[in-house]
C-alpha positions as CSV (number, residue, x, y, z in Angstrom):
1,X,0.0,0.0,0.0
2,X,2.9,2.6,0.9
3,X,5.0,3.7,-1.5
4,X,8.9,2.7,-2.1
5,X,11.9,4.6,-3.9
6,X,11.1,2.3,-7.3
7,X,7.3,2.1,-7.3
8,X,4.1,4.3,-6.4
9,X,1.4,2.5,-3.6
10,X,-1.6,1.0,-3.9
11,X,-3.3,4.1,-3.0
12,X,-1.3,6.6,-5.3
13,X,-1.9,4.5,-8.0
14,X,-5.5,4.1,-7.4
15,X,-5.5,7.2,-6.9
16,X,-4.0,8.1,-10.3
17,X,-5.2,6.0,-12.4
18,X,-8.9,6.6,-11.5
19,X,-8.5,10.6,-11.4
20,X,-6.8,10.0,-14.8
21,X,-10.3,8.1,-16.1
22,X,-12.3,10.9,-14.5
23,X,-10.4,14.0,-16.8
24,X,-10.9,12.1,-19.9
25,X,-14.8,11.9,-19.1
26,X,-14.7,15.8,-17.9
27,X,-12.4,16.9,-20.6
28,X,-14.7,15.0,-23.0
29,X,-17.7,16.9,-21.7
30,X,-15.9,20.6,-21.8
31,X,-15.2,19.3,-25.2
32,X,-18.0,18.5,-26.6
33,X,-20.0,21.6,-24.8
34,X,-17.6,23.7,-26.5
35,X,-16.7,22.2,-29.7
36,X,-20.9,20.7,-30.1
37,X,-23.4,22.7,-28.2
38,X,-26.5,21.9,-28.1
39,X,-25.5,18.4,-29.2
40,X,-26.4,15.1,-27.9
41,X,-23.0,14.4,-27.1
42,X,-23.3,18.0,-25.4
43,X,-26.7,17.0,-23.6
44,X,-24.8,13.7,-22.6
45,X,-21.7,14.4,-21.0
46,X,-22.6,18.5,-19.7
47,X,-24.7,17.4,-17.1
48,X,-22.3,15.7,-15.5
49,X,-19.6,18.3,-15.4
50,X,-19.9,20.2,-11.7
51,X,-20.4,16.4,-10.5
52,X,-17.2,15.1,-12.1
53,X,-15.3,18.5,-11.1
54,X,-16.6,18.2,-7.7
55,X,-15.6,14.7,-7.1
56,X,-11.8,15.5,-8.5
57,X,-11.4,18.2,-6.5
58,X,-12.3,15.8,-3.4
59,X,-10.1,13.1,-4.8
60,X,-7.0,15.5,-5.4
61,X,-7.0,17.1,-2.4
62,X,-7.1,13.5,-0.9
63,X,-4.0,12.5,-3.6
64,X,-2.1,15.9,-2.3
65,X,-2.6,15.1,1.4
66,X,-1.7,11.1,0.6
67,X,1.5,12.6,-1.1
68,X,2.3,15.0,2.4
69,X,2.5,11.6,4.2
70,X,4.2,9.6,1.7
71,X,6.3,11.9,1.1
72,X,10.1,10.4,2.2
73,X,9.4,6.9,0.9
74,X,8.3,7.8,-2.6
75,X,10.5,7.4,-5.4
76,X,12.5,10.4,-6.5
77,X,11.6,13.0,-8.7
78,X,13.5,12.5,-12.2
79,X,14.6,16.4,-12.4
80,X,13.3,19.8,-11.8
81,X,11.3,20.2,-14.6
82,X,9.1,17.3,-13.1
83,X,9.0,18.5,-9.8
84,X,7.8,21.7,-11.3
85,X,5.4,20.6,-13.2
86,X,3.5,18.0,-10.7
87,X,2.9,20.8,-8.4
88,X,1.7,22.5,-11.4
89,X,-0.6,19.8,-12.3
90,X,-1.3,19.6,-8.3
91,X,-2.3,23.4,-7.8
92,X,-4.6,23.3,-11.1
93,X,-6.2,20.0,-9.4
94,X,-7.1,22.1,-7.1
95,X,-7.8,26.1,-8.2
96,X,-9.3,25.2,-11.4
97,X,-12.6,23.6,-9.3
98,X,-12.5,26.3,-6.5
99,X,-12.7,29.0,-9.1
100,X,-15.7,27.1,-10.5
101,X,-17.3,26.8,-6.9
102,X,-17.0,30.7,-6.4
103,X,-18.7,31.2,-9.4
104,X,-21.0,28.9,-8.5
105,X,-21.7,30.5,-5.5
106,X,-21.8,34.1,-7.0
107,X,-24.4,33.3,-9.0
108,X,-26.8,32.9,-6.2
109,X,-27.7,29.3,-7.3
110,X,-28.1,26.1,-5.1
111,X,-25.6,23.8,-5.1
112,X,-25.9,20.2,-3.5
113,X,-23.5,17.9,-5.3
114,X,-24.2,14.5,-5.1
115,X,-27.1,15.6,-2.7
116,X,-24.8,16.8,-0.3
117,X,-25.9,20.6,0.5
118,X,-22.8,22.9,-0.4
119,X,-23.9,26.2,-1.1
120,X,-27.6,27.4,-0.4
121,X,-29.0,29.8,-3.5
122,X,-30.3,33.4,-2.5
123,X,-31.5,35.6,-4.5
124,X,-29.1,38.1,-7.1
125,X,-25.6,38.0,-7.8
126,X,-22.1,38.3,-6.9
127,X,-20.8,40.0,-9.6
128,X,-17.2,39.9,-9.4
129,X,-17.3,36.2,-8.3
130,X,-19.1,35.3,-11.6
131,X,-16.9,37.4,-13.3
132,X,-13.5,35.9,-11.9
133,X,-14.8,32.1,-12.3
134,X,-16.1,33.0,-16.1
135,X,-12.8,34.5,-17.1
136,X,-10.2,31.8,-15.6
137,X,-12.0,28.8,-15.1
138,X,-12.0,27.4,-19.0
139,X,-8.8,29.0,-19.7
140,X,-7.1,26.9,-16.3
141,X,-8.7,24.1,-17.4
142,X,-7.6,23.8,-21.3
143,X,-3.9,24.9,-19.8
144,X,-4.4,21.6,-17.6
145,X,-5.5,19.5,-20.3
146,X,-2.4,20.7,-22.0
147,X,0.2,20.3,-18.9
148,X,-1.5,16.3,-18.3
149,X,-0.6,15.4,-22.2
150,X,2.9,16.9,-22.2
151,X,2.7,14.9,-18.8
152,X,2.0,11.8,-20.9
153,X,4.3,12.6,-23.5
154,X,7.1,12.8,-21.4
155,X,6.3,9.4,-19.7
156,X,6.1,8.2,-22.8
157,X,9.4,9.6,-23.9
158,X,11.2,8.6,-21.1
159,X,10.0,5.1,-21.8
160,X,10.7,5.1,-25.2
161,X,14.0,7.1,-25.6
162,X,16.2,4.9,-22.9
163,X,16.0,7.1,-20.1
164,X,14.9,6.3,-16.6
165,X,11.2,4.7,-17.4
166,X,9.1,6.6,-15.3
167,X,5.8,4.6,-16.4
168,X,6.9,1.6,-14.3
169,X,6.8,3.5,-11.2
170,X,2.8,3.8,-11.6
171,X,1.7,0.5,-13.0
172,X,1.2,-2.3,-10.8
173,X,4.6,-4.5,-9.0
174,X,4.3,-7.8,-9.8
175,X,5.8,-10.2,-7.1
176,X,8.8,-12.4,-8.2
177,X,8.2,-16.3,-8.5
């Protein structure tokens, strides 16, 4: 379950892995709600988008306070431009939902994600909140798309090109026979 200097936990990788399932169904409803509005792919995936970003926030503030712990035992970081950009990836995990819940609560609507009450309505508007979350919410979120596939790509590089295969460390450890 803990992590080691060679390989990622149970729980990181969990952890991972299913966060990594949940972008590609909330980057897949962004997508389609602004590439095909008004589209039944649209009508499909939109719905679920404040669930899906609620429930990543959870999970990656979760994965950030898992990492906190496991901090000494997990494998090192391959160089500063990784470090840098997991906490990049780490801080968008978690501003790019907050911005969207201040919005959310600027515009004076009810929120109760998966029936939980977060935010009561009341009547008019926060103007500047709607404002903020409008303006840097989508543009956060396509720069995060963007950081997790240059995140792939250079998993994939380092797997392909020789180097130290970084992909290893997040699949599972098999046990020797």
């Amino acid at each position: 379950m803990n992590e080691s200097a060679t390989h990622y936990g149970r729980v990181t990788r969990y952890l991972h892995w299913g966060m990594a399932a949940l972008f590609v169904w909330q980057f897949a409803s962004a997508g389609a709600h602004a590439l095909l509005p008004d589209s039944a792919l649209d009508e499909f995936f939109w719905p679920t988008h404040k669930l899906t970003g609620t429930l990543l926030m959870a999970l990656a503030i979760v994965r950030l306070a898992w990492a906190l712990i496991e901090r000494h035992r997990r494998p090192p970081s391959v160089n500063l431009a990784a470090t840098v950009g997991h906490l990049t990836l780490y801080a968008l995990m978690i501003v790019i939902p907050a911005v969207a819940l201040l919005r959310q609560y600027g515009s004076g609507r009810a929120f109760s994600p998966f029936g939980l009450p977060l935010m009561p309505g009341f009547e008019g508007e926060i103007e500047w909140m709607t404002a903020l979350g409008s303006l840097v919410h989508g543009l956060l979120g396509w720069t995060l798309l963007a950081l997790v596939v240059g995140h792939v790509a250079m998993a994939v590089a380092h797997r392909r090109l020789g180097q130290q295969d970084v992909l290893k460390r997040m699949v599972v450890r098999r046990s020797p026979r």
